[in-house]
C-alpha positions in Angstrom: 0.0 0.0 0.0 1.1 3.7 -1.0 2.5 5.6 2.3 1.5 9.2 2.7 4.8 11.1 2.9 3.8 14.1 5.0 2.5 11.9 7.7 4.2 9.4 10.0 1.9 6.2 10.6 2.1 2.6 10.6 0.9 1.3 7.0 -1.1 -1.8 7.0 0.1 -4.9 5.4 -1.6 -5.7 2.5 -0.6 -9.4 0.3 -2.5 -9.7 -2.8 -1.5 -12.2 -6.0 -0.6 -9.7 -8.1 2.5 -9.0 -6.4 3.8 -12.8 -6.4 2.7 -12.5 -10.7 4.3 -9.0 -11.2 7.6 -10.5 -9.6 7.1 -13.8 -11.5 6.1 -12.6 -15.0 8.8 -9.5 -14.4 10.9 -9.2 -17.6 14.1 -8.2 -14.9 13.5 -11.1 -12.8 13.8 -13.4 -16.1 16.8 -11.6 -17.0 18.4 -11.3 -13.9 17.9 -15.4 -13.9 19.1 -16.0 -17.4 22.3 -14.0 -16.4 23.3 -16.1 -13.1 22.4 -19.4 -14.7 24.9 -18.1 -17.4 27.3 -17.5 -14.9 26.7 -20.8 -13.0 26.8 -22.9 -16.5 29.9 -24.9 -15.1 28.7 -25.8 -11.4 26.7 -29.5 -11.4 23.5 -29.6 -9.8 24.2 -30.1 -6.8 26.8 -27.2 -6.5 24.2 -25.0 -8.5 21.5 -25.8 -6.1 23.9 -24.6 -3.0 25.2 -21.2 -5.0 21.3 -20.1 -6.1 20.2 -20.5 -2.1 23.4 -18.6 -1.3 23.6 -16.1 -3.9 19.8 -15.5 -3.4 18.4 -16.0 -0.3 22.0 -15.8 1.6 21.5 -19.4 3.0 21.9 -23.0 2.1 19.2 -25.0 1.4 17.6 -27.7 3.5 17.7 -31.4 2.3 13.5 -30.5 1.3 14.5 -27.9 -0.9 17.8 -29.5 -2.1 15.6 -32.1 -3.5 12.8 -30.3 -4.6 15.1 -28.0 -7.1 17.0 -31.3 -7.9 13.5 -32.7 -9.0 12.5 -29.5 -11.0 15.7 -29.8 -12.8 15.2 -33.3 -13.6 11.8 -32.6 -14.7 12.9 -29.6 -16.8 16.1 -32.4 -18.3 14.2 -31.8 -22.0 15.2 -28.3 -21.4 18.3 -26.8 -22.5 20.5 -26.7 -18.8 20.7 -23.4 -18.5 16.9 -22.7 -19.4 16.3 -25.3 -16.7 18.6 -23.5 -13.7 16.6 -20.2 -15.0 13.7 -20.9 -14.2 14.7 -22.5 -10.9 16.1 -19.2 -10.2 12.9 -17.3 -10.9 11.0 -19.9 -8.8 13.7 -19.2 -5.8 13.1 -14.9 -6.3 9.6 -16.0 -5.6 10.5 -17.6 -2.6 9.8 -15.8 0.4 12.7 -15.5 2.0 14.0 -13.3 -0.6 11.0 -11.2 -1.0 10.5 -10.7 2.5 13.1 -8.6 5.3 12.8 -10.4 8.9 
């Protein structure tokens, strides 16, 4: 929600879908992942897996998501392999951990 500038107040939260799409469907978001799977094209899965978490949500993953983004690339195999680390990347800037400051 839009803040007033000349006042001080507390905004209310608001969470609708459109914000998860605009950041999904985002033409910088796609490019932004085209560019670091570019960059990653050497790393194997596994190693790929550990550098997204790291480079975008400044952790490691858990075995859970290990696995999950070892599946999606597996699923994505009739991909080209950097098509396929793209759009895991886009699915982890959804992720909220990196849309979301704690």
């Amino acid at each position: 929600d839009n803040s007033n500038v000349l006042e001080c107040y507390r905004r209310q939260e608001s969470i609708v879908p459109q914000q998860a799409l605009a950041l999904a469907n985002s033409k910088l978001t796609r490019e932004c992942a085209d560019a670091i799977a570019k960059a990653t094209g050497t790393l194997a899965d596994p190693e790929f897996i550990t550098h997204a978490f790291l480079t975008l949500l400044s952790r490691a993953p858990t075995p859970e998501e290990r696995a999950a983004c070892a599946e999606s690339l597996g699923d994505f195999a009739k991909l080209n392999a950097a098509h396929a680390r793209a759009l895991v990347l886009q699915a982890l800037m959804n992720h909220n951990d990196f849309v979301t400051l704690r």
